[in-house]
N, C-alpha and C positions, 0 to 999 in steps of 0.2 A: 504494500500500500504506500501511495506517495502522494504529498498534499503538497502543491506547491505553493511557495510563500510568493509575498506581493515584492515587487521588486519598486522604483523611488518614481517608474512613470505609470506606476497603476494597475501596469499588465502582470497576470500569473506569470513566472519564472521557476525555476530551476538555481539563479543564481541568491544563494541569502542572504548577501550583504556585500561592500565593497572588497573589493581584491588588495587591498591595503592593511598592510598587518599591522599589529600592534610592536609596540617599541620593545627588543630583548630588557629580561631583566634575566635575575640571579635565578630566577624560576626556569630559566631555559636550559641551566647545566642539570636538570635534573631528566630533561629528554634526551630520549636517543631513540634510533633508524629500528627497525625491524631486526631482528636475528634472522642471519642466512644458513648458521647453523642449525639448526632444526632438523630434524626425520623429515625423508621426503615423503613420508604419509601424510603427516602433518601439515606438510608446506601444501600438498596437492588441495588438504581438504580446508585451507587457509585458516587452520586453528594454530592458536599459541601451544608452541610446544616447552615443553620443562626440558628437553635436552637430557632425559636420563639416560641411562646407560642399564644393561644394554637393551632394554625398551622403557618409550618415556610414560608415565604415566597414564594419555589418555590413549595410546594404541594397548595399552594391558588392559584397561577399563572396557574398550569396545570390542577389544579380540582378532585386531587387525597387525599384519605385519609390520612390522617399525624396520625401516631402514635408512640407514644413515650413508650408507656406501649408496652411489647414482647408480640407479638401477635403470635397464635398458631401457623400460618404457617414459621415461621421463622424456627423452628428446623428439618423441613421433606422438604426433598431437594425437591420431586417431587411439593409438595405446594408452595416453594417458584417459580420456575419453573413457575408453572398457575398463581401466584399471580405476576410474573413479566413483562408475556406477558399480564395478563388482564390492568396492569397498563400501556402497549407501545400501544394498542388497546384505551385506556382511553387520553393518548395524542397525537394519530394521530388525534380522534375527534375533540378535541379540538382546535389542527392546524387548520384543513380544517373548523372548523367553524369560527375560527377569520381568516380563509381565505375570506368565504363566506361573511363575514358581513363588510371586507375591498372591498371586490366586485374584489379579486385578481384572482379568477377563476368563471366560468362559472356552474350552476344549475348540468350541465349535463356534467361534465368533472370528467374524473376515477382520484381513485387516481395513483399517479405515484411509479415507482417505488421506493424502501428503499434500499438505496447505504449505502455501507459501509464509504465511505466520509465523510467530515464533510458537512453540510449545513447550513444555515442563520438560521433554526431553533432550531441548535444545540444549538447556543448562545446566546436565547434570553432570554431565563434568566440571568439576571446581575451578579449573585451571583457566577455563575460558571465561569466569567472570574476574578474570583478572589482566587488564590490560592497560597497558604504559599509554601517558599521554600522545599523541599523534605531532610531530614535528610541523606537521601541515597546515594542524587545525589552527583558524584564526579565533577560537572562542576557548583552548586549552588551558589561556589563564585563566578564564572564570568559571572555570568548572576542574572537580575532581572526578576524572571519570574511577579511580581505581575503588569510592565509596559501593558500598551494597545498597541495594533497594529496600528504604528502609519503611515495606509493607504490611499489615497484620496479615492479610489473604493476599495470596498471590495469582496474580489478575493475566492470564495469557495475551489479553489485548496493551496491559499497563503497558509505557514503557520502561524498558529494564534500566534507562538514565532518566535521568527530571530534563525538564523541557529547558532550557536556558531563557530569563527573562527577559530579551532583548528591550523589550520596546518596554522598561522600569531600567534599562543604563542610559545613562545621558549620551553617554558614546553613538548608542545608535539611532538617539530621537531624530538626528533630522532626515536617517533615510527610510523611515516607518510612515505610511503613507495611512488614508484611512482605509476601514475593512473593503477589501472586495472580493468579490464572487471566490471560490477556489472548485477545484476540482478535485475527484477524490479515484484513483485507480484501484483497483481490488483484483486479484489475480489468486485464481484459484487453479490449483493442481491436482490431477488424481492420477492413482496410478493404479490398474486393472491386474488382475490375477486372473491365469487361467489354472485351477489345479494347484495351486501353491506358488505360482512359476511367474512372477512379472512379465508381461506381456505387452503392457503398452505405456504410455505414460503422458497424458494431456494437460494442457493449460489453457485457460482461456484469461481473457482480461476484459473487465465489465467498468466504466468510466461511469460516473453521475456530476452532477453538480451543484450546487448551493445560491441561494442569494444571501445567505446567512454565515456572516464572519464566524470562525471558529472561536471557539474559547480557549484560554488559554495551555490550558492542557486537554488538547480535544482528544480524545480516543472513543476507539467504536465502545458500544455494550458489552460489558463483563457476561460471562457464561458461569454457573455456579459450582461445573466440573469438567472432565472431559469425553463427558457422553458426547459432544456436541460434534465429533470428530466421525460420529457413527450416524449422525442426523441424515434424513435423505439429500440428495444434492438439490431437486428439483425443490422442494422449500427455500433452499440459502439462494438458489438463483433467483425464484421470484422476491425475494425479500433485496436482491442487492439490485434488481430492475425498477423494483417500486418507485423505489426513489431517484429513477434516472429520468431517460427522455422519454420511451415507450413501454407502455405495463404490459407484460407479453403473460398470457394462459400457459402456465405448464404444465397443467395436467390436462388439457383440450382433447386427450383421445380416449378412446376404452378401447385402450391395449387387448389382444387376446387371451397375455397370459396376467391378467388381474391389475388391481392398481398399483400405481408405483411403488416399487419396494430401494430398502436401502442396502441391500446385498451388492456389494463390489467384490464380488468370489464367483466365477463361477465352475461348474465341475463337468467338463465335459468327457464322455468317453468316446475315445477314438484311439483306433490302433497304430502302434509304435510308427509304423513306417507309413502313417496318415496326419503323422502329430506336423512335420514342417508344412502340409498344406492349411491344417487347421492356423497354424501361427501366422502364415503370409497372410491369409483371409483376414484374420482380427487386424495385422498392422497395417496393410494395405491396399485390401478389396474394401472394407466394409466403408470406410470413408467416404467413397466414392458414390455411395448407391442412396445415399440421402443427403444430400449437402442443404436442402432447403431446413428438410425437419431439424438438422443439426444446427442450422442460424437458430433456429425460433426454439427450437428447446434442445438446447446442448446437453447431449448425452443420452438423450429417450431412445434416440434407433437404434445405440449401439444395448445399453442397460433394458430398455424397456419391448424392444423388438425381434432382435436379433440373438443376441446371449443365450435370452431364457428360451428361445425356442433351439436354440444348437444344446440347448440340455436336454429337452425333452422332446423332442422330434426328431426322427431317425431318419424319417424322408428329406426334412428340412437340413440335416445337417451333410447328409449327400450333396442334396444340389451345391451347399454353400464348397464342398471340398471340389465339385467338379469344376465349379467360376474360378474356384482358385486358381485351380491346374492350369485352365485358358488361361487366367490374368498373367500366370509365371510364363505361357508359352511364350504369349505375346508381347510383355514388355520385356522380359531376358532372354529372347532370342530364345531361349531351350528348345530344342529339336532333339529327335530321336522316338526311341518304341515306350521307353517307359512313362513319359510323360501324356502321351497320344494315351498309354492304356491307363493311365490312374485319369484323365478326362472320361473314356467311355464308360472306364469302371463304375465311376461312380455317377454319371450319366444312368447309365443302363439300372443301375443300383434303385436312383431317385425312380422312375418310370416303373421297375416295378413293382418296386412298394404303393406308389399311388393305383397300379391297378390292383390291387389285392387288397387294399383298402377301399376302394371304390366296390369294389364286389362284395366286401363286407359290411358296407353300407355303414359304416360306425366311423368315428371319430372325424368329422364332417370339418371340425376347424380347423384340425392339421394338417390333410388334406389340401384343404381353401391356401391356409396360409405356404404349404410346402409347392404349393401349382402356381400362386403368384409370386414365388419366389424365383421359380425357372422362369417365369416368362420375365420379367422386370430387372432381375438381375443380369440376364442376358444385354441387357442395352447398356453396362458403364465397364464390360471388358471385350476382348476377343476384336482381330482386325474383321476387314471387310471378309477376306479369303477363309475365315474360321468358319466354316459353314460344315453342321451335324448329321449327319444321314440320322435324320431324327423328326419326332412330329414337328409341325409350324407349331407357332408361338399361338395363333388364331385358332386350332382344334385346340392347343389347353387350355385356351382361354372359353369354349365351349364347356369344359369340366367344370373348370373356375364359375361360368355364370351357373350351371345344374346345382353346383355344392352353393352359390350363394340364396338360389332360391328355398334349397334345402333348410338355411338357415336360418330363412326370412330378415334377412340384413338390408334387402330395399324398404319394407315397412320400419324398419327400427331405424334407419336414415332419414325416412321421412318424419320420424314421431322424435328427431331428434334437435328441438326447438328450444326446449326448455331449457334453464339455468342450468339444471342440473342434470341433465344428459347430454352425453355426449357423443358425437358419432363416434363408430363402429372403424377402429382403423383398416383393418384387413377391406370394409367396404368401400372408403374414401381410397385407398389404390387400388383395386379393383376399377371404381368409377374415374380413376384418371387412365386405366390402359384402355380400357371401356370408352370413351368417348374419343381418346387422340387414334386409337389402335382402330377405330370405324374407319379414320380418313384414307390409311393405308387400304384398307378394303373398300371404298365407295359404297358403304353400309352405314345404315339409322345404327344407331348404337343400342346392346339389348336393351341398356335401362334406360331409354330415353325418357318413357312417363315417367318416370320419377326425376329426373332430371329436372322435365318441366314442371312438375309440380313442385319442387323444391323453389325453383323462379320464380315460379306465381308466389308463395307465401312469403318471395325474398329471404329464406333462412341459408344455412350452411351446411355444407356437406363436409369442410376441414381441408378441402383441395389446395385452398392458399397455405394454410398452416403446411400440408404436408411437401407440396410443389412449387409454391409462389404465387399462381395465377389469381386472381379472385375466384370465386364461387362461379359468378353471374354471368363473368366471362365461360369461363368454362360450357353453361349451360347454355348460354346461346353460338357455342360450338359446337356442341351437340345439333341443336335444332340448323344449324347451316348444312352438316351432315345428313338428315334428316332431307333435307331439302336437295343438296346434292343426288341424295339415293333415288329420291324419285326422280329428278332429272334425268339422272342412267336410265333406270327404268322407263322413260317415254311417260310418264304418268301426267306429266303436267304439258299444257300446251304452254306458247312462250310468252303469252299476254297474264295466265295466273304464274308462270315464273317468275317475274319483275314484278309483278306483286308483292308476292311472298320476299322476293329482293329488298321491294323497299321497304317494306316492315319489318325486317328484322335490322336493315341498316338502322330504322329509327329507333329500335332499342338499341341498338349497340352504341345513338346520340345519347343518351341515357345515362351510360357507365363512363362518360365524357368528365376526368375530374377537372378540378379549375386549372387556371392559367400556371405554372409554375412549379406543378403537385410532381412533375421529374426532376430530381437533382441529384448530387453523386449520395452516394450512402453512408460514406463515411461520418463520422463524428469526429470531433476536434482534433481528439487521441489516436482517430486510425480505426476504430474500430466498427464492427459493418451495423447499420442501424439496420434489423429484420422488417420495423413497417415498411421504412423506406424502399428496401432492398425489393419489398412485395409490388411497391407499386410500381416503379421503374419494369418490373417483370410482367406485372398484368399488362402495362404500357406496350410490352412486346408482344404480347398474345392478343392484345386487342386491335394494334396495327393489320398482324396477321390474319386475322380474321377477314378484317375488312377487304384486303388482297386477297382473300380466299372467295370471300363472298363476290367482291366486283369480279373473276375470272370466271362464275356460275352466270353472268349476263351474256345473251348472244350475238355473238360477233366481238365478244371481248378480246382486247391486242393488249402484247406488251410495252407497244406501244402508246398505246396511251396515255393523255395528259395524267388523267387520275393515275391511273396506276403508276405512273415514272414516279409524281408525288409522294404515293403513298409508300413505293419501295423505300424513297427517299428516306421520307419521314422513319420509315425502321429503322435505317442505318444510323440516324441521328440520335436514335433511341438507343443505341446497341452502345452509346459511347460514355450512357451511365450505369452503363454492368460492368462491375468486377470484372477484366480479364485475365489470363497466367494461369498456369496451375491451378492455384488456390480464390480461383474468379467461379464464375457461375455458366460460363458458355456451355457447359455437359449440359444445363438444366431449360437449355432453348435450344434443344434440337426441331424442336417442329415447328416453331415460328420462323428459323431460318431457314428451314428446309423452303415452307410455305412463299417465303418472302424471294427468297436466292432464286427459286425456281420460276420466277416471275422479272428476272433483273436483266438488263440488256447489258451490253460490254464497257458503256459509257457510264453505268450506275454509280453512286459511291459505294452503292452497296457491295458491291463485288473488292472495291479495296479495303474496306473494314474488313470485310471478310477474313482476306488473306492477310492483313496487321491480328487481327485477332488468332488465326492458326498458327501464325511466326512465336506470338507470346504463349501457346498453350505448349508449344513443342511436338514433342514425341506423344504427348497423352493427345494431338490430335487426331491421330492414326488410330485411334481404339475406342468401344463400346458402338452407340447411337451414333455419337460425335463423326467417326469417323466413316460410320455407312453414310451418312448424312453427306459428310464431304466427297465422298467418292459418287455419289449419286449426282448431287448438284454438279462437277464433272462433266458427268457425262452428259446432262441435261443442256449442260451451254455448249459443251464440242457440238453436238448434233444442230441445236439454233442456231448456232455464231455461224458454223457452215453451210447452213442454207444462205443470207447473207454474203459471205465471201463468194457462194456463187451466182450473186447478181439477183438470186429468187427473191421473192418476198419473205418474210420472216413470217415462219408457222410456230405455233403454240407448240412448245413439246410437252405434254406432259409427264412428270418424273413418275404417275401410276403405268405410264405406259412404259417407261425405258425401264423399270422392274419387272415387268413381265418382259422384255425382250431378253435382257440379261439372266432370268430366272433367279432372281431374287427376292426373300421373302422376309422381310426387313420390319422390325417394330421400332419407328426413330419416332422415340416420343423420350 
């Protein structure tokens, strides 16, 4: 946590006072520099060392190697790196065993999260509340730091020094301005176990801010022990959002496998020679396949969605090992037979548990949830060429809508209005492959009436929570499909076509917000604001739309005024989303599919495009993202070249250049 002080022109800083030191006295012969003789244990983990012999005291305390001879790893950053987290793995054991053997915690209690805070165990070693004045410090003559805290309770928030009274010395009255606003950082750490085994290890950083000057010795809320370390996370995150810019629902789902729980353990069974797919999957698959639900509620897809179902679903934890297997083909290059067999294995594995389940007509949610995990997870690995001698995505999406009728999850989305219901996660993804996954087929979507009647009452289905888009958008992308199918179908002549065109363009004036409602996402500190994030995205989806919808009018060109416009106007949209790695372009495959495949050679759209593929890298080539880009491709080669040969430019459509190439692609 860091609260910056007011600096002499008003504005928050970093810097606390002038860079002008105070005059030496006789108080300075009593400083001196850092000891470079120390353990390089010690020096690594930047604690004071006592220099014993032949270990100093707190490498006997923690039960870590003391060495004073330079040991290899010292000179090669990536070694010190493994030699620093083997030695934070070496004293968390060690805690929870002189936890264990105080009888402070229970046989079968996980361990808790790792905050950035200080804690009780910070300071049990003696040695480290002992430290020589700083040469540096411009404030070391008016304070003793080598004093104890002198507390009745000992407060994990208190700080472990007293505040220094600057603005009660004359010295610093005239560069103390009056109170202004400050800002307040909070950075929270967890670190995930799978089986006993650290696994992964997150941080995030949550910024608020005040119009309310702090007081003098401001610190957060005392906790009265340290259960607080076992509290759920999704409580501490909405209590540290409360107070920011936007109050974000963290419990907005009903999870499959019950409400939030505070277990950071999980125990998954999986065979020795399937354990390094399981671990690539947690470090580096699972990230990928929810990055919306992870802005808006950090940690629920991994805790709340995925975990608990690789415990208890057999079917679900196959598919998860067979994405693996693809994600390792394809971003590490691995070729060869073993890799191909542990994909089919567990391919073949997942396929036929769900038929054998489906024949025993029982357990209907694992099923649901084990079926949209092959199809949805399939879109954020594997290149274009990774293609399965396997069902389409669209027959198990057939399974998918049978088991959700089975479970009556369209009635329980629509009756889910109330304060206190909550849609149905497993339905809200469902309903987003469900109406993008219709476009790829020229098909109404199954759950269209519910759809529209969710519109009609204006309520939520959780699609923005869990993807970005709004609701409303979404459902009047549904009914454009709707409208689309019967097109195909010859159902409509062209006078009720343009009809039904212009009424839905006039709802889609509707979801129109005011002048200004785009702008980048960030917050002052860097970090991604989730409203914001949401609307710059529906911004994308609903440009999209309307390009989708104006190319259902007859005799519609890419040419056209409107349409140049409205490509236009996407690309200009596209330049308030996060891009790079760590951006959001995985999470608009279909608006750009939509938009690109609408763009002439002249567009801007087409140079965002490619500025935006340069910044993603190598992850452009994989999942959605990347059939996306291979498709649009091929969709301009074949336009651009009727043009270079003097023809008129015809519409290509990219449902059509899928079927020539024979592919059967879910880019949503």
């Amino acid at each position: 946590m860091s609260t910056k002080l007011p600096t002499q022109s008003g504005k928050t800083s970093n810097n606390a006072a002038p860079k002008s030191s105070p005059p030496k006295s006789s108080t300075s012969s009593k400083m001196h520099r850092r000891s470079r003789s120390g353990c390089f244990t010690c020096r690594l983990r930047r604690k004071k060392c006592d220099e014993g012999k032949p270990q100093c005291k707190a490498c006997k305390h923690l039960g870590l190697k003391c060495e004073y001879k330079r040991p290899q790893w010292w000179s090669n950053n990536e070694q010190r790196k493994n030699q620093k987290d083997g030695i934070k793995n070496i004293i968390k054991r060690t805690k929870l065993s002189e936890k264990h053997q105080a009888g402070a915690i229970g046989a079968d209690t996980p361990p808790g999260l790792t905050h950035s805070l200080p804690t009780s165990a910070t300071y049990s070693d003696v040695t480290a509340r002992t430290r020589a004045v700083s040469e540096d410090s411009q404030y070391s003559l008016e304070y003793d730091f080598n004093q104890y805290p002198g507390q009745e309770h000992y407060d994990i928030y208190q700080p472990q020094v007293f505040t220094p009274q600057f603005e009660n010395h004359s010295h610093y009255q005239p560069f103390m301005p009056p109170p202004t606003p400050y800002e307040v950082d909070i950075k929270t750490e967890r670190q995930m176990y799978v089986n006993d085994v650290p696994t992964r290890r997150d941080s995030s950083i949550s910024t608020f801010s005040t119009y309310q000057p702090p007081s003098s010795h401001a610190t957060l809320p005392s906790f009265p022990d340290e259960n607080w370390i076992h509290e759920d996370p999704h409580e501490s995150q909405a209590d540290i959002f409360s107070g920011g810019e936007e109050g974000l629902d963290f419990n907005f789902f009903d999870f499959s496998h019950g409400a939030p729980h505070n277990s950071q353990q999980a125990v998954i069974q999986v065979d020795d020679c399937d354990r390094p797919l399981l671990d690539h999957f947690i470090d580096n698959v699972l990230r990928l396949i929810f990055p919306i639900l992870e802005v808006n509620q950090h940690g629920s897809a991994r805790s709340e969605v995925i975990l608990p179902a690789l415990e208890s679903n057999k079917c679900y934890l196959h598919c998860c090992l067979s994405i693996s297997a693809m994600h390792l083909k394809s971003t590490q290059g691995i070729q060869g037979e073993q890799i191909d067999n542990d994909i089919m294995r567990h391919r073949y594995a997942t396929v036929s548990e769900l038929c054998e389940a489906l024949g025993r007509d029982t357990d209907h949610l694992q099923i649901l949830e084990a079926t949209l995990g092959m199809i949805f997870f399939q879109c954020s690995v594997g290149g274009p060429n990774d293609c399965l001698p396997d069902i389409p995505w669209h027959q198990h999406f057939q399974a998918a809508t049978s088991l959700v009728h089975k479970l009556d999850l369209p009635n329980a989305i629509t009756h889910s209005n109330g304060a206190q219901v909550h849609p149905p996660f497993n339905m809200t993804l469902a309903s987003w492959i469900d109406i993008l996954g219709s476009t790829m087929l020229g098909r109404a979507p199954q759950f269209a009436n519910t759809y529209r009647e969710k519109h009609l009452s204006s309520s939520s289905s959780g699609l923005c929570e869990l993807m970005g888009c709004e609701d409303r958008i979404m459902y009047l992308i549904s009914e454009i499909a709707c409208l689309e199918a019967l097109k195909l179908g010859n159902a409509l002549d062209e006078i009720r076509l343009c009809e039904h065109i212009q009424l839905l363009a006039q709802q889609m004036d509707l979801t129109e917000p005011t002048s200004g409602a785009v702008e980048y996402p960030y917050s002052p500190s860097g970090a991604i604001r989730p409203k914001q994030l949401s609307k710059n995205m529906t911004a994308m989806y609903r440009v999209a739309a309307r390009i989708w919808l104006c190319s259902l009018v007859p005799g519609a060109s890419q040419d056209d005024q409107t349409m140049l416009d409205l490509v236009a106007r996407l690309a200009g949209v596209m330049e308030y989303i996060p891009a790079g790695s760590e951006g959001f372009d995985r999470s608009l495959v279909w608006p750009l599919l939509i938009g690109g495949s609408q763009s002439t050679p002249s567009s801007p759209f087409r140079h965002v495009f490619a500025e935006r593929i340069a910044h993603l890298g190598e992850q452009a080539k994989f999942g959605s993202f990347g059939r996306m880009e291979r498709l649009l491709q091929e969709v301009w080669r074949q336009s651009d070249e009727q043009c270079q040969a003097g023809s008129k430019r015809q519409n290509v459509h990219w449902r059509d250049v899928m079927q020539q190439k024979g592919w059967d692609f879910l880019l949503i």
